[in-house]
C-alpha positions as CSV (number, residue, x, y, z in Angstrom):
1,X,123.2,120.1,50.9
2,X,121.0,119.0,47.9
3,X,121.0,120.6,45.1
4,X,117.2,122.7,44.5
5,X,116.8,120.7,41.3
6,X,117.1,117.6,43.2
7,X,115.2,118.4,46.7
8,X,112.2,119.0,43.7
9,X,111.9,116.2,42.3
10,X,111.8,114.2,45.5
11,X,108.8,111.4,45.4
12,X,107.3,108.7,47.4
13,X,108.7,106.0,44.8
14,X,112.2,107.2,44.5
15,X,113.2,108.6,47.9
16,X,116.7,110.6,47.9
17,X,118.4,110.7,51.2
18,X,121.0,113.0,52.0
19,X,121.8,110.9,55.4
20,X,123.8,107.9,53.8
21,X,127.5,109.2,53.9
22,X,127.3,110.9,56.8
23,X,129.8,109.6,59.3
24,X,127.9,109.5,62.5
25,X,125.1,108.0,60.8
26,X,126.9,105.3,59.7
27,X,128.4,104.9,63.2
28,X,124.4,104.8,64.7
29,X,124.2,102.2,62.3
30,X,126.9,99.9,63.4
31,X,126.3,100.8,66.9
32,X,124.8,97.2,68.6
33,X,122.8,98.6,71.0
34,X,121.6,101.4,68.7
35,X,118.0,100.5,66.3
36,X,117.1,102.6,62.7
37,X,113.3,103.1,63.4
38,X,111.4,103.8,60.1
39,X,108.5,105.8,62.3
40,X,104.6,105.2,62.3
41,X,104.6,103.5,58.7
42,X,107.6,100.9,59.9
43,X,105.6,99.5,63.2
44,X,102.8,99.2,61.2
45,X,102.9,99.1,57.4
46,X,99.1,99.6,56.8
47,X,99.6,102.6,57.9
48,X,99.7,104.7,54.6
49,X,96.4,102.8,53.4
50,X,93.6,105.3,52.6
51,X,90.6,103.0,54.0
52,X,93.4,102.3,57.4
53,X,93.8,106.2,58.1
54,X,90.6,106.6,57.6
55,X,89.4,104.1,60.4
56,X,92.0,105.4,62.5
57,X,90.1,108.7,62.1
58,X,92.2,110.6,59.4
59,X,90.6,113.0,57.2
60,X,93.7,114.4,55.2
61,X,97.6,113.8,54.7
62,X,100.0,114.8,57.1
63,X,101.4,118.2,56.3
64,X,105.3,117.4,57.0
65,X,105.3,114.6,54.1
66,X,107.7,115.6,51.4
67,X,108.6,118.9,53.2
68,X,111.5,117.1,55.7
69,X,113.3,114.2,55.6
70,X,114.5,112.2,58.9
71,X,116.1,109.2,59.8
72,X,115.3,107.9,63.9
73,X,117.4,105.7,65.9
74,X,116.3,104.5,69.0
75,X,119.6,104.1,71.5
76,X,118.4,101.3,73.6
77,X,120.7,102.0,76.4
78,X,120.1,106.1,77.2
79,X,116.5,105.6,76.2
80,X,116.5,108.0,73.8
81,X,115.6,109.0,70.5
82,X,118.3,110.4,68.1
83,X,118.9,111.2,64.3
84,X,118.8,113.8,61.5
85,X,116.2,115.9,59.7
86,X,116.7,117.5,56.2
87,X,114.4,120.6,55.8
88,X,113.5,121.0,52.2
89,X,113.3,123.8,50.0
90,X,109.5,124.1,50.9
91,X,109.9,125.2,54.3
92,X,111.4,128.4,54.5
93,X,110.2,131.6,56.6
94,X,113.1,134.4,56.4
95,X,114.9,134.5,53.7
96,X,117.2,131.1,53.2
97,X,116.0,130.1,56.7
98,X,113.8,127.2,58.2
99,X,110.6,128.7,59.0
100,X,110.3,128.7,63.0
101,X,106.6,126.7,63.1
102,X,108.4,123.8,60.5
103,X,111.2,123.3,63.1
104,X,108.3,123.3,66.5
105,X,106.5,120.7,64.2
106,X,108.9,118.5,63.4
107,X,110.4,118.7,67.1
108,X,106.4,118.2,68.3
109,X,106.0,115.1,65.8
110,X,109.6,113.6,66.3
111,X,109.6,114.1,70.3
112,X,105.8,112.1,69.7
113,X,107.1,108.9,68.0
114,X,109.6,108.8,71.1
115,X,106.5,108.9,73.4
116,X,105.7,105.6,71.2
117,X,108.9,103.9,71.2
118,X,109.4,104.4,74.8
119,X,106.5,103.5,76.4
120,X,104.9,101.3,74.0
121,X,101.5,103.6,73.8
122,X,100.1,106.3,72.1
123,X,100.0,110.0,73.3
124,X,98.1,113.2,72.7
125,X,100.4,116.8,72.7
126,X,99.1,118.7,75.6
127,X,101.9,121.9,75.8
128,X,105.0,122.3,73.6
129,X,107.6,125.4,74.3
130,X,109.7,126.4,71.5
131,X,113.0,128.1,72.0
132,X,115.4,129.1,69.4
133,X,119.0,129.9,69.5
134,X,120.1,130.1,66.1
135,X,118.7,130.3,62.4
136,X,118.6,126.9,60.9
137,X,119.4,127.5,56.8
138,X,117.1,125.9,54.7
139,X,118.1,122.3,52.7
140,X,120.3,121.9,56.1
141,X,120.5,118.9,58.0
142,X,120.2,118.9,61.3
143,X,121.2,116.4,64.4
144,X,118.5,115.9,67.0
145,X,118.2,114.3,70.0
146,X,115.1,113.4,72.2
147,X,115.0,112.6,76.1
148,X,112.1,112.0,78.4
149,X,112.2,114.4,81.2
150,X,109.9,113.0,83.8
151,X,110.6,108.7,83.7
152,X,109.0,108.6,87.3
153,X,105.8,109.8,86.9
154,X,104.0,106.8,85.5
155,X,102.6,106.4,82.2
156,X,99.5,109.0,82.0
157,X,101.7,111.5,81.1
158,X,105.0,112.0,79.6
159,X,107.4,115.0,79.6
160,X,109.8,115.2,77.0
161,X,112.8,117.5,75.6
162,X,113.9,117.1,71.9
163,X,116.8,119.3,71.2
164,X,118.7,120.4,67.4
165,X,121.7,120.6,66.9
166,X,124.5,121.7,64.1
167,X,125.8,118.4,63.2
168,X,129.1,119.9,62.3
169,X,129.9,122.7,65.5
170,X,127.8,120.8,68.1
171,X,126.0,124.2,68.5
172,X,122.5,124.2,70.4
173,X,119.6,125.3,67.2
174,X,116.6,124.9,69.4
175,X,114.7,122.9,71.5
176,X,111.7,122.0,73.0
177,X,109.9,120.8,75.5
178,X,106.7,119.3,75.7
179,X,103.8,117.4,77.7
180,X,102.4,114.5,76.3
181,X,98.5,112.6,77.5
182,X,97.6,109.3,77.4
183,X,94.1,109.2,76.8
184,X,92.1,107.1,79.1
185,X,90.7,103.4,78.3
186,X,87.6,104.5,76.9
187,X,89.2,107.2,74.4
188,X,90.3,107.2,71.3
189,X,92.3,104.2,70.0
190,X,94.1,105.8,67.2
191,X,97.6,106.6,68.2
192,X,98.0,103.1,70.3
193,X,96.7,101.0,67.1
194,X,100.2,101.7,65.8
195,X,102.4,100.8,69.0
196,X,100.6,97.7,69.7
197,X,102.2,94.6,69.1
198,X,100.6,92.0,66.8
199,X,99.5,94.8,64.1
200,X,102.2,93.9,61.3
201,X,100.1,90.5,60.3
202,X,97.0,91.7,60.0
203,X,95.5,92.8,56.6
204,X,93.9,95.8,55.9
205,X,90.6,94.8,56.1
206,X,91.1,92.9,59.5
207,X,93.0,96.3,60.8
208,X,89.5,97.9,59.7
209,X,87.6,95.9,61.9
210,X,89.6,95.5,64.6
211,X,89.7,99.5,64.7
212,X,86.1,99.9,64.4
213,X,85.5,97.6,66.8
214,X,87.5,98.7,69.4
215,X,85.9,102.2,68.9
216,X,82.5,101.0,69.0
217,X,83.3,99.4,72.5
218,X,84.7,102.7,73.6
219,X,82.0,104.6,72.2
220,X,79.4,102.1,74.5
221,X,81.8,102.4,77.7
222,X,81.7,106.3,77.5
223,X,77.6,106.7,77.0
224,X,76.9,104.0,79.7
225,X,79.8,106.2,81.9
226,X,77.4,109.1,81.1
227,X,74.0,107.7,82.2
228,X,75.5,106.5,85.4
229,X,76.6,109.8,86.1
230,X,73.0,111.1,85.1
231,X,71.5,108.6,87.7
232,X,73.5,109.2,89.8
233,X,72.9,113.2,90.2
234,X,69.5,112.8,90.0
235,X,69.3,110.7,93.8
């Protein structure tokens, strides 16, 4: 656990983490068949550029930045998702205690990125069930793990478990499952922009444009979509 004054002064410049000497993360990674994933802003590094969010369609900052801490490993051979989260002094609900929405965000946003890293696209949260077995105290880590539940049903939807666990006892802290959409060609392009490959070289300007573009085609598909639809009813 951190100490208060140091979870504070946390910034974007001088990141603290409280991962580094823990034992199993230093087995994950010396593990071969086990990857550190850096999330959204690691596949593609524009990704934290106000004028690149904003073509992508953001209007704000994501809530959960400096309120957790995570490190994500992919394990290439189970397929699965796996790491630690570090809830911050900023998230409590009962007294000395993770609130419960914190924890079914970060399970919603972490079992999300493995929707990415697993399939190579981008997905929409359609459902998410929260259950919880135990209080999580707050400035805790935690060990998580996340699974996809459904790997025969194709790639329009995804159903996935992401589970929490105490890092020292094993014990189950919560878990959830949820249902994740893959939006249809002519939808929004915002969440694949970041799994496609290819991304990394581009600058930000070309990443503008390219985003833009690729709406604008989307945007035509969709109205001409509608106007057939219109002829159509009308014979």
């Amino acid at each position: 656990m951190l100490p208060r004054s140091v979870e504070q002064s946390l910034g974007p410049s001088e990141p603290v983490s409280p991962f580094d000497q823990l034992p199993w993360i230093k087995e994950y990674r010396a593990h071969p068949e086990i990857y550190e994933e850096g999330g959204f802003g690691d596949r593609l590094p524009l990704y934290s550029q106000p004028e690149v969010r904003y073509a992508m369609g953001f209007r704000g900052s994501n809530f959960l930045t400096g309120k957790i801490q995570q490190v994500l490993f992919w394990n290439k051979k189970e397929e699965c998702l796996e790491g630690a989260v570090y809830f911050g002094a900023n998230c409590e609900g009962p007294p000395g205690r993770v609130h419960g929405g914190c924890i079914a965000a970060t399970m919603d946003s972490t079992m999300g990125f493995f929707t990415v890293v697993y399939s190579g696209l981008g997905y929409y949260t359609l459902n998410l069930n929260t259950n919880y077995t135990k209080f999580v105290p707050l400035q805790s880590i935690v060990r998580f793990k996340c699974t996809c539940t459904n790997p025969q049903e194709g790639k329009r939807k995804i159903a996935s478990l992401c589970q929490f666990f105490d890092p020292e006892t094993n014990e189950l802290l919560a878990e959830s499952t949820a249902v994740f959409y893959h939006p249809p060609k002519d939808g929004p392009v915002i969440p694949l922009a970041v799994a496609r490959k290819g991304m990394q070289s581009m600058t930000a300007e070309q990443f503008v444009e390219y985003i833009n573009t690729a709406n604008r085609k989307a945007a035509a598909k969709a109205a001409a979509a509608r106007e057939e639809k219109k002829a159509q009813a009308k014979l």
